[in-house]
PDB file of N, CA, C, O and CB in Angstrom:
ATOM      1  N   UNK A   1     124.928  71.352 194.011  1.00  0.00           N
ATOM      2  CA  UNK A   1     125.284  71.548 195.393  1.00  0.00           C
ATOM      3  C   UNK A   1     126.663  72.207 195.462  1.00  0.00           C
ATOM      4  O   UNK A   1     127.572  71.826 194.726  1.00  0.00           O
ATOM      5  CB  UNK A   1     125.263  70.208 196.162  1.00  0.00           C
ATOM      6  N   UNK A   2     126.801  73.088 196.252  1.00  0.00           N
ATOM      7  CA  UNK A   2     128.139  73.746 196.767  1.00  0.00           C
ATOM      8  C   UNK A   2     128.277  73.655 197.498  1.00  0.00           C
ATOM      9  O   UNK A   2     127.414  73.237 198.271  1.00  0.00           O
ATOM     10  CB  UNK A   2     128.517  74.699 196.788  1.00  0.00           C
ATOM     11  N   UNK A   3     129.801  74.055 197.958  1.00  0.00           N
ATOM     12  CA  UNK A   3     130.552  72.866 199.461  1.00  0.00           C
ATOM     13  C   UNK A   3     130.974  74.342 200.182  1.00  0.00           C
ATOM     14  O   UNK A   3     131.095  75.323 199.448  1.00  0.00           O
ATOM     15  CB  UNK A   3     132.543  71.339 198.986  1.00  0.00           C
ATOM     16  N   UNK A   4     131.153  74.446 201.374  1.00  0.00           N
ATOM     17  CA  UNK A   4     131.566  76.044 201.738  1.00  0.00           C
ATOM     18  C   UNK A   4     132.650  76.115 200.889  1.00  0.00           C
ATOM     19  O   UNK A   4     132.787  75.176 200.105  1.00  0.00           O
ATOM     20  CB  UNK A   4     132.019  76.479 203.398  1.00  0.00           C
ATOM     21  N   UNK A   5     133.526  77.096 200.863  1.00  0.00           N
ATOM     22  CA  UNK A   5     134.606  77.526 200.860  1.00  0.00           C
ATOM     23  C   UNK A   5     135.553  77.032 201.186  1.00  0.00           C
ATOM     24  O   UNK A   5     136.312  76.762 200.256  1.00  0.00           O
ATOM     25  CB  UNK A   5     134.627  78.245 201.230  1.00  0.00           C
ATOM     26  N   UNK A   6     135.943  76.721 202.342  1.00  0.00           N
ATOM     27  CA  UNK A   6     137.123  76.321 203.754  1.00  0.00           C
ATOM     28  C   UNK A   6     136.924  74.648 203.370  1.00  0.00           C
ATOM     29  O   UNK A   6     138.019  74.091 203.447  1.00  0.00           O
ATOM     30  CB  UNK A   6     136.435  76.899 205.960  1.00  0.00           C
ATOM     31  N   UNK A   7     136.182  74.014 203.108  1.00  0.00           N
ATOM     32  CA  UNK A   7     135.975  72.309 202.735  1.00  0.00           C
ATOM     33  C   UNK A   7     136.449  72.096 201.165  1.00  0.00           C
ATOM     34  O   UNK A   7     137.319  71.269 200.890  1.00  0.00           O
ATOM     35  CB  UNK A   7     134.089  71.749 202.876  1.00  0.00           C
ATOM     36  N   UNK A   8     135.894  72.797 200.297  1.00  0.00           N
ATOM     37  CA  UNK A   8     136.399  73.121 198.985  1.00  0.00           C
ATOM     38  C   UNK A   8     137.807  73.470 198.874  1.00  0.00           C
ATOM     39  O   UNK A   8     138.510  72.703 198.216  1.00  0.00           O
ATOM     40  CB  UNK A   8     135.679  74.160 198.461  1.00  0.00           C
ATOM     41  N   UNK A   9     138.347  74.515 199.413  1.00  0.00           N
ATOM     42  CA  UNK A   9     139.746  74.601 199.726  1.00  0.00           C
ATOM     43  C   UNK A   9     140.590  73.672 199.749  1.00  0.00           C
ATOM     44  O   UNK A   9     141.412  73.377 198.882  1.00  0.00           O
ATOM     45  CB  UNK A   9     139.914  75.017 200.689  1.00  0.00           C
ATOM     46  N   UNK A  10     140.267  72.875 201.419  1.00  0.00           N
ATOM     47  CA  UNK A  10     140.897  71.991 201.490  1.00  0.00           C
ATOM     48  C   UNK A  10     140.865  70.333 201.320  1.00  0.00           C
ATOM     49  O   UNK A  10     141.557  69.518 201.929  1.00  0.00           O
ATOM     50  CB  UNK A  10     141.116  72.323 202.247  1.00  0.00           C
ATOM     51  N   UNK A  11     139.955  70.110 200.411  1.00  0.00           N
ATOM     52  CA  UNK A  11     140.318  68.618 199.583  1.00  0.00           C
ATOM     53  C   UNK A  11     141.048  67.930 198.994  1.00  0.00           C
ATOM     54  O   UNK A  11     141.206  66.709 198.990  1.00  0.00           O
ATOM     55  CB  UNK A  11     139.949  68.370 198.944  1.00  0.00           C
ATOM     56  N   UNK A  12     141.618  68.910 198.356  1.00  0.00           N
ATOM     57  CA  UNK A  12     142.879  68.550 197.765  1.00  0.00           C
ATOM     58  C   UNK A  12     144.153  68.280 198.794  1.00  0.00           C
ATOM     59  O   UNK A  12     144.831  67.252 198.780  1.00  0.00           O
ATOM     60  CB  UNK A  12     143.215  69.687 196.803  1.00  0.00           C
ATOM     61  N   UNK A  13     144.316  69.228 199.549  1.00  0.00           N
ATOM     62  CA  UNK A  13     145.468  68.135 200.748  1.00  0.00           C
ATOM     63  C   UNK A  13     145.144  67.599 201.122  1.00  0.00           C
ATOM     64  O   UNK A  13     146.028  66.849 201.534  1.00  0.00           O
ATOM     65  CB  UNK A  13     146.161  68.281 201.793  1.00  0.00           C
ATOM     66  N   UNK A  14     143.858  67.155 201.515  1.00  0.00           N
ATOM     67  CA  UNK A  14     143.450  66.153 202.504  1.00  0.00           C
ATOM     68  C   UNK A  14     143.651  64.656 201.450  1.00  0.00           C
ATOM     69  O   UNK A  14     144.345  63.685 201.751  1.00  0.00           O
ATOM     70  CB  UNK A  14     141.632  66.528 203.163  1.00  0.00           C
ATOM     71  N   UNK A  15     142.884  64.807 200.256  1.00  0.00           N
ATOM     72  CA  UNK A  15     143.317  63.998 198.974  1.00  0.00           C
ATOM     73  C   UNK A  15     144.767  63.657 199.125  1.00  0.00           C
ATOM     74  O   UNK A  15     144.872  62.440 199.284  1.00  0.00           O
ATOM     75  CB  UNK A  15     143.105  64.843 197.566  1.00  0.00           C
ATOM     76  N   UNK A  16     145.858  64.232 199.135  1.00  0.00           N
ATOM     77  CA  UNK A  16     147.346  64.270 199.232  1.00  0.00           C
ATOM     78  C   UNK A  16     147.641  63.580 200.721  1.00  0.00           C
ATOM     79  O   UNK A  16     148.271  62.523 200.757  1.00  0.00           O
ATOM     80  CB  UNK A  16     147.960  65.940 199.086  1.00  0.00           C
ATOM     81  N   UNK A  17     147.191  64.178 201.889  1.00  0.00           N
ATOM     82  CA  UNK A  17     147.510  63.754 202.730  1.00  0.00           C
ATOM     83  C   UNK A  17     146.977  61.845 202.981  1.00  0.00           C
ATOM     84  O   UNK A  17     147.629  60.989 203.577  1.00  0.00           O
ATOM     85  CB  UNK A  17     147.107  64.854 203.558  1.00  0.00           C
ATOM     86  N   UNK A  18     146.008  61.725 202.490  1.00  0.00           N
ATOM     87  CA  UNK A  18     145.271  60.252 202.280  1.00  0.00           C
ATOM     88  C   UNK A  18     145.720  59.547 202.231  1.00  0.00           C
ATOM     89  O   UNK A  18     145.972  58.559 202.920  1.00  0.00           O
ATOM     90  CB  UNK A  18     144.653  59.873 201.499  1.00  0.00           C
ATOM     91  N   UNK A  19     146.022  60.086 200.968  1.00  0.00           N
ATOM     92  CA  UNK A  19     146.998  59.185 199.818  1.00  0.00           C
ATOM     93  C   UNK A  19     148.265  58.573 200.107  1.00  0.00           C
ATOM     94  O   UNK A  19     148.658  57.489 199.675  1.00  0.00           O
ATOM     95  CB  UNK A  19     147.429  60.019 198.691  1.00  0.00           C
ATOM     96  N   UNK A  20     148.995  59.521 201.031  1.00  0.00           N
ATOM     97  CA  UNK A  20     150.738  59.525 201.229  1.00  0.00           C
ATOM     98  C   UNK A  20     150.209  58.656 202.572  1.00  0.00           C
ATOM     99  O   UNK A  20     150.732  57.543 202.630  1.00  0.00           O
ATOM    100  CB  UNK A  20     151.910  61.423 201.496  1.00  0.00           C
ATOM    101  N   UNK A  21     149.379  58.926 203.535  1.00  0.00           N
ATOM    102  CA  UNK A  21     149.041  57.870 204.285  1.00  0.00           C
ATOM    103  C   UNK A  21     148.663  56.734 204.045  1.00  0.00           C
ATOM    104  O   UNK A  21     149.229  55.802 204.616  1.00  0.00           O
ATOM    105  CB  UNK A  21     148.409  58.096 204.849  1.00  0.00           C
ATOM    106  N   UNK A  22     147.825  56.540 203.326  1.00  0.00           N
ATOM    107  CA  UNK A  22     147.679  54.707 202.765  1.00  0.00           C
ATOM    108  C   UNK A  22     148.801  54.369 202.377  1.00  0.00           C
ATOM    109  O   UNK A  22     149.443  53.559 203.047  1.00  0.00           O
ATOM    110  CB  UNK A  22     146.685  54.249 201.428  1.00  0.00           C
ATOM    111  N   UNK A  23     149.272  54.859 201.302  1.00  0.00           N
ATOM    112  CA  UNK A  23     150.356  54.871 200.088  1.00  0.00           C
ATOM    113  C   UNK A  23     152.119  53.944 201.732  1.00  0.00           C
ATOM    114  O   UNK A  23     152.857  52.965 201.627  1.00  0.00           O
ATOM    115  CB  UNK A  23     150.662  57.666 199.108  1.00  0.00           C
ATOM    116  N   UNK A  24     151.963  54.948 202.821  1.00  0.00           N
ATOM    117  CA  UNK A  24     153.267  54.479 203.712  1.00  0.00           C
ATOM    118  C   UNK A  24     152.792  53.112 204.753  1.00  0.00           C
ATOM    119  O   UNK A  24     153.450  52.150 205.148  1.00  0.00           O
ATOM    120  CB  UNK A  24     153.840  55.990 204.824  1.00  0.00           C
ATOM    121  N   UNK A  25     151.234  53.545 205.005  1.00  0.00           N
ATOM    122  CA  UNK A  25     151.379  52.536 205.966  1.00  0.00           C
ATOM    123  C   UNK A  25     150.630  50.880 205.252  1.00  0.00           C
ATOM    124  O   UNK A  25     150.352  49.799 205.772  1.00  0.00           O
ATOM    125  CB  UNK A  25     150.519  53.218 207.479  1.00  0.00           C
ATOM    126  N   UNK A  26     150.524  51.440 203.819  1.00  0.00           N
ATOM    127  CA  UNK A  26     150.298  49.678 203.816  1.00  0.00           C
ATOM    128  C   UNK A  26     151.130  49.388 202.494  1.00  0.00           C
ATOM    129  O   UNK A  26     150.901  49.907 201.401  1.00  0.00           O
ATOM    130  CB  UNK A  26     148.362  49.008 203.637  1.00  0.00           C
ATOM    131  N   UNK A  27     152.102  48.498 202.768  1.00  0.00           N
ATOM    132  CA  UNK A  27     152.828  48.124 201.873  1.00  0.00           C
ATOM    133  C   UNK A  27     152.588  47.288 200.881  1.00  0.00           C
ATOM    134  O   UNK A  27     153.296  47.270 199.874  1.00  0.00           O
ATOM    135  CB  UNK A  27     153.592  47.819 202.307  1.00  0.00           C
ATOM    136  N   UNK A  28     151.817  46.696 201.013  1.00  0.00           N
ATOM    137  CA  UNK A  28     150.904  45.561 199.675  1.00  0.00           C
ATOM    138  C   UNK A  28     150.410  46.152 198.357  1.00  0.00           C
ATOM    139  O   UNK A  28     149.310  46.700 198.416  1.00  0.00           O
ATOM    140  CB  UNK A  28     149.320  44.914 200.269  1.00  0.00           C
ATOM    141  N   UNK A  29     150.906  46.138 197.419  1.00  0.00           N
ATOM    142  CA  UNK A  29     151.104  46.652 196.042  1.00  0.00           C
ATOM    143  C   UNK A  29     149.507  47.299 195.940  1.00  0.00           C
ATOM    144  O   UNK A  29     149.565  48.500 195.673  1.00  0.00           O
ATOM    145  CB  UNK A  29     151.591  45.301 194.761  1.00  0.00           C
ATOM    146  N   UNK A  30     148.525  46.944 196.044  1.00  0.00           N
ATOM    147  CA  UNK A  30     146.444  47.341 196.129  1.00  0.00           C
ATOM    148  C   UNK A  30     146.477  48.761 196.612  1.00  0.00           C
ATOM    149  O   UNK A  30     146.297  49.811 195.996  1.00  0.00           O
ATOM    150  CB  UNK A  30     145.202  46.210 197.645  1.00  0.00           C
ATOM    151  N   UNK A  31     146.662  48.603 197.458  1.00  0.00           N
ATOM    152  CA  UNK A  31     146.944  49.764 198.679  1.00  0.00           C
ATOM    153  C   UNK A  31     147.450  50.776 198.704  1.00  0.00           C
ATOM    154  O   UNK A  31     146.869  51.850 198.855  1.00  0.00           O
ATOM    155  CB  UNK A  31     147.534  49.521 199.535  1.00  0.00           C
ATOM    156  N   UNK A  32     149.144  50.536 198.497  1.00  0.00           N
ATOM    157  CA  UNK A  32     149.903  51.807 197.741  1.00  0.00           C
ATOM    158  C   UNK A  32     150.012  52.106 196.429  1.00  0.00           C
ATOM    159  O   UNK A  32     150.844  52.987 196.211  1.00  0.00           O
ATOM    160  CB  UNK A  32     151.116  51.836 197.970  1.00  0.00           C
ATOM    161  N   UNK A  33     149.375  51.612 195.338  1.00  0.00           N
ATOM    162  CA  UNK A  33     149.139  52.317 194.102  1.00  0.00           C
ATOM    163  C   UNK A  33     147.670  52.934 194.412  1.00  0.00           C
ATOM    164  O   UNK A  33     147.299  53.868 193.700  1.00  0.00           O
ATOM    165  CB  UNK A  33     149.227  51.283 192.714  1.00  0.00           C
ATOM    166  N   UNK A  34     147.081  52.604 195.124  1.00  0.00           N
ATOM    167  CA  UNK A  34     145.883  53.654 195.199  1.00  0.00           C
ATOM    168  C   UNK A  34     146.383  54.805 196.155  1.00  0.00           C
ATOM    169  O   UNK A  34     145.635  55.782 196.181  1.00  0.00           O
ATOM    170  CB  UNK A  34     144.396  52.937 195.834  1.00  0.00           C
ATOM    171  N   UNK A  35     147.212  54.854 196.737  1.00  0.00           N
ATOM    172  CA  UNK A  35     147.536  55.648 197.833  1.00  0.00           C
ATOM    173  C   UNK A  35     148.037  56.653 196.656  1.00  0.00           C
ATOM    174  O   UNK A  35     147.243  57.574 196.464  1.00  0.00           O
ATOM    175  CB  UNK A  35     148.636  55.013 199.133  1.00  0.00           C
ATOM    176  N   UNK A  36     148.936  56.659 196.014  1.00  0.00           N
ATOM    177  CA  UNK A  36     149.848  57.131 194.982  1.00  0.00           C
ATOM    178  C   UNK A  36     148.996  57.903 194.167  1.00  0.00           C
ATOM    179  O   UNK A  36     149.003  59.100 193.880  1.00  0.00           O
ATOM    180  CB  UNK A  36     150.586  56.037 194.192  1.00  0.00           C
ATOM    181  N   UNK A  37     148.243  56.940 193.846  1.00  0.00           N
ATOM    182  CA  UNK A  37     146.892  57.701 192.940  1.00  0.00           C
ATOM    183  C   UNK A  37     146.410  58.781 193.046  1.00  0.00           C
ATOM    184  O   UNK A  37     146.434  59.764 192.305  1.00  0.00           O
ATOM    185  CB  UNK A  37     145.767  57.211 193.005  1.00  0.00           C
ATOM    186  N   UNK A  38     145.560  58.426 194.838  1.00  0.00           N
ATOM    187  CA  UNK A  38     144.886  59.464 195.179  1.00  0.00           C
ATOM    188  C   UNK A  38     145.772  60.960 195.617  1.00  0.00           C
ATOM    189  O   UNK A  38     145.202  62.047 195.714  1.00  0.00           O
ATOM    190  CB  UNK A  38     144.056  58.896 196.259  1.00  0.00           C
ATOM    191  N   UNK A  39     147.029  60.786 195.815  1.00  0.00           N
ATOM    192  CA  UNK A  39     148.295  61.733 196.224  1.00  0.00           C
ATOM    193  C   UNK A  39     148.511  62.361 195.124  1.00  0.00           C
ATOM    194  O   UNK A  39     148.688  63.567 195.300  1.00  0.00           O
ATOM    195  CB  UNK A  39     149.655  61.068 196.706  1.00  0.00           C
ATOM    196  N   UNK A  40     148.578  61.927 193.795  1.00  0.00           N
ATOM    197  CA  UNK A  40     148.784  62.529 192.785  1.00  0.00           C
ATOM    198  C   UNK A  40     147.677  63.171 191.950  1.00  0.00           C
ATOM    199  O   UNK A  40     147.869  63.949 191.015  1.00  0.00           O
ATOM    200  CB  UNK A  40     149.416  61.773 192.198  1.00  0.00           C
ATOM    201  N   UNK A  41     146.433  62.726 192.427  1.00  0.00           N
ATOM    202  CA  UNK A  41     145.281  63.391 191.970  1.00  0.00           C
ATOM    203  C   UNK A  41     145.175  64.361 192.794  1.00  0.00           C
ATOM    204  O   UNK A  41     144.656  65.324 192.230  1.00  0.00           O
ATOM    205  CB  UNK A  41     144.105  62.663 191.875  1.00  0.00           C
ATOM    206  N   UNK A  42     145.524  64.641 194.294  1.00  0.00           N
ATOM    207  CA  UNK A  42     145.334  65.732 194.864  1.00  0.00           C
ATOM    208  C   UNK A  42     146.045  66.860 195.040  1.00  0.00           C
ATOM    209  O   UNK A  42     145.668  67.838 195.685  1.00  0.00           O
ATOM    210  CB  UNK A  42     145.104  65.485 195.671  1.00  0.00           C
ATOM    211  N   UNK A  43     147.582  66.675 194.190  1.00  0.00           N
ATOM    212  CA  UNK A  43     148.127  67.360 193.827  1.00  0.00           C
ATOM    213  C   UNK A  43     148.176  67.833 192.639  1.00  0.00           C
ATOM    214  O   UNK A  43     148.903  68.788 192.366  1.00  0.00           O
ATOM    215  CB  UNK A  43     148.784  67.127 194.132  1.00  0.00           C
ATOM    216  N   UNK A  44     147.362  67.197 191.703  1.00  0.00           N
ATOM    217  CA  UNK A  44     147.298  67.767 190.157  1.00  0.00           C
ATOM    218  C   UNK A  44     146.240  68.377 190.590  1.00  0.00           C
ATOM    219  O   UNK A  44     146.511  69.468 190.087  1.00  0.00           O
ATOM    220  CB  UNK A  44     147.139  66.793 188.716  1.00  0.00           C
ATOM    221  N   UNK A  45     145.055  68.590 191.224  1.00  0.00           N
ATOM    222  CA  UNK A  45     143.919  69.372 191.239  1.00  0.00           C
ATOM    223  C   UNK A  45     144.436  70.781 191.767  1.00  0.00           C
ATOM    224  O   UNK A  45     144.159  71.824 191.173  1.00  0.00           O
ATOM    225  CB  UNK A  45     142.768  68.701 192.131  1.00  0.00           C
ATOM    226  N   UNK A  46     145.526  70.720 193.407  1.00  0.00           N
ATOM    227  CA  UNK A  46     146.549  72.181 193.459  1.00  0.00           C
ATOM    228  C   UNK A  46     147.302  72.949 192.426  1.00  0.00           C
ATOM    229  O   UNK A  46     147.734  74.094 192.295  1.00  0.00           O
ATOM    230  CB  UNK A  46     147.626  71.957 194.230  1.00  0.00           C
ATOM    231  N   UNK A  47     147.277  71.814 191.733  1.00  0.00           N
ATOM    232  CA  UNK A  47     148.470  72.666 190.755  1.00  0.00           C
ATOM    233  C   UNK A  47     147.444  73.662 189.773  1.00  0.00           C
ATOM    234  O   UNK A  47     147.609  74.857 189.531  1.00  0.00           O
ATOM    235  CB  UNK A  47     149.623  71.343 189.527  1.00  0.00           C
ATOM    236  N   UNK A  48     146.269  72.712 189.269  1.00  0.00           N
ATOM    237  CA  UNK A  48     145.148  72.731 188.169  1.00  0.00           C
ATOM    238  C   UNK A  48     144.709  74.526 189.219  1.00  0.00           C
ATOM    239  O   UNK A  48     144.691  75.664 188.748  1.00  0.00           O
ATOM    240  CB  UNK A  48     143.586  70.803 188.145  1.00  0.00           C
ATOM    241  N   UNK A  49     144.554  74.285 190.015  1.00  0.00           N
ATOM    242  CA  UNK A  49     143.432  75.550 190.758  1.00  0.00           C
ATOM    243  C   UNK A  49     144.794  76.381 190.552  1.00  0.00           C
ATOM    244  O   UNK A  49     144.638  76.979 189.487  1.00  0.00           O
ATOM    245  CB  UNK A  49     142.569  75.364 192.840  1.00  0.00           C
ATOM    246  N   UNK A  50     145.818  76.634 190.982  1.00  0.00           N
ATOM    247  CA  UNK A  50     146.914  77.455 191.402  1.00  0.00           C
ATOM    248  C   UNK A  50     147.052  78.033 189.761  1.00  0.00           C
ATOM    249  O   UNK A  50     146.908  79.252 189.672  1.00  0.00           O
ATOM    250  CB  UNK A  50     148.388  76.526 192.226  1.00  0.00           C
ATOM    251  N   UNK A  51     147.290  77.369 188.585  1.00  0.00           N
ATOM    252  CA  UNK A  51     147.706  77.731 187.530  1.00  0.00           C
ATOM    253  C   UNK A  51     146.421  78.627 187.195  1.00  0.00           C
ATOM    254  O   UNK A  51     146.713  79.726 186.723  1.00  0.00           O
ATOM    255  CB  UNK A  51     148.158  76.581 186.622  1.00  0.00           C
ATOM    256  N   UNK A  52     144.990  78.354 187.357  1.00  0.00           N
ATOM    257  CA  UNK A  52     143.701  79.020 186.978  1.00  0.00           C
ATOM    258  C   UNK A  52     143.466  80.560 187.647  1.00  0.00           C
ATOM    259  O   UNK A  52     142.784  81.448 187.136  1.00  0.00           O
ATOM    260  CB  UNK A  52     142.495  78.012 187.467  1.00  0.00           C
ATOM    261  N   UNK A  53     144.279  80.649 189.045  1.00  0.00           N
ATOM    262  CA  UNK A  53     144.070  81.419 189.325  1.00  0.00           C
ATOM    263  C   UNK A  53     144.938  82.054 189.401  1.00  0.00           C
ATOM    264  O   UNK A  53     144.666  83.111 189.970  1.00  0.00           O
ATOM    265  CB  UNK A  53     143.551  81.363 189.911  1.00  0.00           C
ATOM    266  N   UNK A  54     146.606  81.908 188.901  1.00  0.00           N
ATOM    267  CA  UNK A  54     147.507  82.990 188.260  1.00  0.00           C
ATOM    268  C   UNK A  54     146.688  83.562 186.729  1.00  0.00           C
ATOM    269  O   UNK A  54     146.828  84.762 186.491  1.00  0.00           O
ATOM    270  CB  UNK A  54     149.214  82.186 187.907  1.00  0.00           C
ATOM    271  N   UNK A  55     146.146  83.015 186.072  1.00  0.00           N
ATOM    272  CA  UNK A  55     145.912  83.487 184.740  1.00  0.00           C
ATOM    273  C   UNK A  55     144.593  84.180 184.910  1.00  0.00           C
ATOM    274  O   UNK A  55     144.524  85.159 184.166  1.00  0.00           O
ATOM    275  CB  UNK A  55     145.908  82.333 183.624  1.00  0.00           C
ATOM    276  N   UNK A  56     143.690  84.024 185.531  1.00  0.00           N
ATOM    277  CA  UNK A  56     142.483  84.632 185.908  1.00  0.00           C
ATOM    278  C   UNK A  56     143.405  86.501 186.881  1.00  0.00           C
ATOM    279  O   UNK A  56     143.021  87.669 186.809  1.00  0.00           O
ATOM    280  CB  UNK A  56     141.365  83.080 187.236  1.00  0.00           C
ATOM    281  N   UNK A  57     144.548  85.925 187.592  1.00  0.00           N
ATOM    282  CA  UNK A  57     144.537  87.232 188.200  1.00  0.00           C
ATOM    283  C   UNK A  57     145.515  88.111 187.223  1.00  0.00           C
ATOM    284  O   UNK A  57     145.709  89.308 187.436  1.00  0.00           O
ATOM    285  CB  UNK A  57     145.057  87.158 189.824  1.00  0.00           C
ATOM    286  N   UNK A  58     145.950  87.596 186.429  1.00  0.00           N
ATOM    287  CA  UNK A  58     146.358  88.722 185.269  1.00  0.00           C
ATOM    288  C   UNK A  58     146.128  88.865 184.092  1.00  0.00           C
ATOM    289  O   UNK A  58     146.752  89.665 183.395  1.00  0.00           O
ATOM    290  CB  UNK A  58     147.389  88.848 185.061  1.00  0.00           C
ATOM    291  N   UNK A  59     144.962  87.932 183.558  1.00  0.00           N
ATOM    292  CA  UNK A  59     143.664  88.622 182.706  1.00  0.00           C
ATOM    293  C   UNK A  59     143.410  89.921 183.687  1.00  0.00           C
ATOM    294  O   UNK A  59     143.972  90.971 183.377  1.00  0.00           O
ATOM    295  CB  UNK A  59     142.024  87.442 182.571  1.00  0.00           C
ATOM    296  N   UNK A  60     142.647  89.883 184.768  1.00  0.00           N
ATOM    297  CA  UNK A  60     142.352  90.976 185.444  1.00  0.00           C
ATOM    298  C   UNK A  60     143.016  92.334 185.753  1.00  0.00           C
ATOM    299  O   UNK A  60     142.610  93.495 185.707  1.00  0.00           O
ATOM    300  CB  UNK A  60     142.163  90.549 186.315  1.00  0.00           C
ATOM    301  N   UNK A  61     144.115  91.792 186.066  1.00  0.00           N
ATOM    302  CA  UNK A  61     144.704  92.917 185.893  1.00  0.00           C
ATOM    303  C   UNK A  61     145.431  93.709 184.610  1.00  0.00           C
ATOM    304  O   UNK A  61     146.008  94.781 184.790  1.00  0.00           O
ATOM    305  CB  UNK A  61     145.407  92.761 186.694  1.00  0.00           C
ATOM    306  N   UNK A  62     145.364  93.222 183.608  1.00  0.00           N
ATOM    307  CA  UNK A  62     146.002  93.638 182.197  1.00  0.00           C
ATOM    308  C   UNK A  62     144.397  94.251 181.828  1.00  0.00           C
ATOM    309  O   UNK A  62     144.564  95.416 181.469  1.00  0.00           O
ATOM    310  CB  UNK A  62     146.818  92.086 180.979  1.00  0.00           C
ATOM    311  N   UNK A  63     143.102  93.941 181.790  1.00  0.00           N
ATOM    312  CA  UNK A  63     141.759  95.106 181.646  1.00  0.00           C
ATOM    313  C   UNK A  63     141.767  95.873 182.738  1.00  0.00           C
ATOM    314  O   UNK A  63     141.249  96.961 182.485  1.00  0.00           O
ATOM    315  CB  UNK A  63     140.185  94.498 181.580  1.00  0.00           C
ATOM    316  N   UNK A  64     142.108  95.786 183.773  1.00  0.00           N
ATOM    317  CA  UNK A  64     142.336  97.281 184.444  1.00  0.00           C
ATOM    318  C   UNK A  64     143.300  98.081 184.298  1.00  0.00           C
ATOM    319  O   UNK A  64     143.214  99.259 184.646  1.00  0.00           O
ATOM    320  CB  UNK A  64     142.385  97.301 185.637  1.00  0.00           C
ATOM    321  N   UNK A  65     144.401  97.547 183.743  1.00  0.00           N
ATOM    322  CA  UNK A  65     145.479  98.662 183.356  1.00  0.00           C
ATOM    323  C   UNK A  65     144.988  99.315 181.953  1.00  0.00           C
ATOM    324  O   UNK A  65     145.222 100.476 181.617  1.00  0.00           O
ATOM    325  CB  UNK A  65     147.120  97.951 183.166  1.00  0.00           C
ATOM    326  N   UNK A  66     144.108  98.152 181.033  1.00  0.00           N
ATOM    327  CA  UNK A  66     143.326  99.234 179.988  1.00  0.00           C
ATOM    328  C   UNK A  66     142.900  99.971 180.504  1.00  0.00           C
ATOM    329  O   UNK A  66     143.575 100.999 180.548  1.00  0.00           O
ATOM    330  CB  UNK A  66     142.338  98.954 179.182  1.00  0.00           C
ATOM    331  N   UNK A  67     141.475 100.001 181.275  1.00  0.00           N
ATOM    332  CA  UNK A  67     140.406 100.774 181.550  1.00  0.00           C
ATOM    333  C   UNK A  67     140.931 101.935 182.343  1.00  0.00           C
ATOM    334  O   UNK A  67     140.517 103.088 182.224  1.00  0.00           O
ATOM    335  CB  UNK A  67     139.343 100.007 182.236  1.00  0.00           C
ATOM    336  N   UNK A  68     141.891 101.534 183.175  1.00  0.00           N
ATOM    337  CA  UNK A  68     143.111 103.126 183.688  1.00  0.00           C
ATOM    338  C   UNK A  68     144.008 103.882 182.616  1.00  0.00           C
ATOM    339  O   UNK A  68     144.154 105.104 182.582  1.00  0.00           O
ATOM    340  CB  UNK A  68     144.541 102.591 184.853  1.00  0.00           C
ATOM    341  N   UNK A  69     144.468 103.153 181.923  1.00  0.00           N
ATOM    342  CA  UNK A  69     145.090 103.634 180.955  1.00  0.00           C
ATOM    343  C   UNK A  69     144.319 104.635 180.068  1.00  0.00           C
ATOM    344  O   UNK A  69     144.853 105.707 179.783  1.00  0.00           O
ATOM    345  CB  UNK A  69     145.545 102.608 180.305  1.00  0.00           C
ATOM    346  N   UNK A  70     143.101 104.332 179.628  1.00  0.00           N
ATOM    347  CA  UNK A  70     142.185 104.065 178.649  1.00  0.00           C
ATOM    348  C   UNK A  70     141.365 105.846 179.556  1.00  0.00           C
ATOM    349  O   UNK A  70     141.034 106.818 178.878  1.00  0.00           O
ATOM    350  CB  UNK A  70     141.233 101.999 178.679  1.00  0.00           C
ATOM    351  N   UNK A  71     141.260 105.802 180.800  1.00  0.00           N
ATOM    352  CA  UNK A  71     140.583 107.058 181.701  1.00  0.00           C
ATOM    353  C   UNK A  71     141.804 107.666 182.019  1.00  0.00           C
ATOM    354  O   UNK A  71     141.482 108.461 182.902  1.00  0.00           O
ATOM    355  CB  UNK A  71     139.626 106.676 183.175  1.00  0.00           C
ATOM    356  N   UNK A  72     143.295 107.803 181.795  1.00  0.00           N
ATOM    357  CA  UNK A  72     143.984 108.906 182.035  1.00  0.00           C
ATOM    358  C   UNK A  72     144.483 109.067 180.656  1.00  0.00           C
ATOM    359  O   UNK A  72     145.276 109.971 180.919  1.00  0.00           O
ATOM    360  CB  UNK A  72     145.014 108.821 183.172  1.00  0.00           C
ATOM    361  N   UNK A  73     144.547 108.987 180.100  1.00  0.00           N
ATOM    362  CA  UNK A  73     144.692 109.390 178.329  1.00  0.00           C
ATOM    363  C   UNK A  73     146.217 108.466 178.017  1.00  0.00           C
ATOM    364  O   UNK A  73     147.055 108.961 177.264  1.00  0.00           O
ATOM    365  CB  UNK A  73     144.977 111.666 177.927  1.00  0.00           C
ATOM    366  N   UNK A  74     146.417 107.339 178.559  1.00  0.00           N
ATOM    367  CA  UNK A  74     147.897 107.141 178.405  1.00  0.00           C
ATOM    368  C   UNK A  74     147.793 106.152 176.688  1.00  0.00           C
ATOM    369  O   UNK A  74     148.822 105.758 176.139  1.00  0.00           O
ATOM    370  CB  UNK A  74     148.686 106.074 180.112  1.00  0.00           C
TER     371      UNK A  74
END
């Protein structure tokens, strides 16, 4: 199953936003280590996507500077 786009996107803040909400409004140790949890899982998944798709966009672009390079004789 696949999730649109725009829902996929945004899970991960909503994950973050959850989290930092349980995590403030209930102070009982259960509560805010899961809050914490889920805040820090939804920010390691931003970071996880953000780092995948710097390296995916300059793989890409380092074979098109071949394949240009490679069609103007450089």
């Amino acid at each position: 199953m696949q999730l649109p786009k725009f829902i996929y996107e945004s899970l991960p803040a909503a994950y973050v936003l959850t989290g930092l909400a349980t995590a403030l409004t209930h102070p009982e140790p259960v509560p805010f280590v899961s809050g914490i949890a889920l805040a820090s899982g939804g920010l390691m998944i931003l970071v996880l996507r953000r780092n995948h798709r710097l390296r995916h966009r300059r793989r890409r672009s380092a074979s098109h500077r071949r394949l240009v390079g490679d069609t103007f004789g450089a």
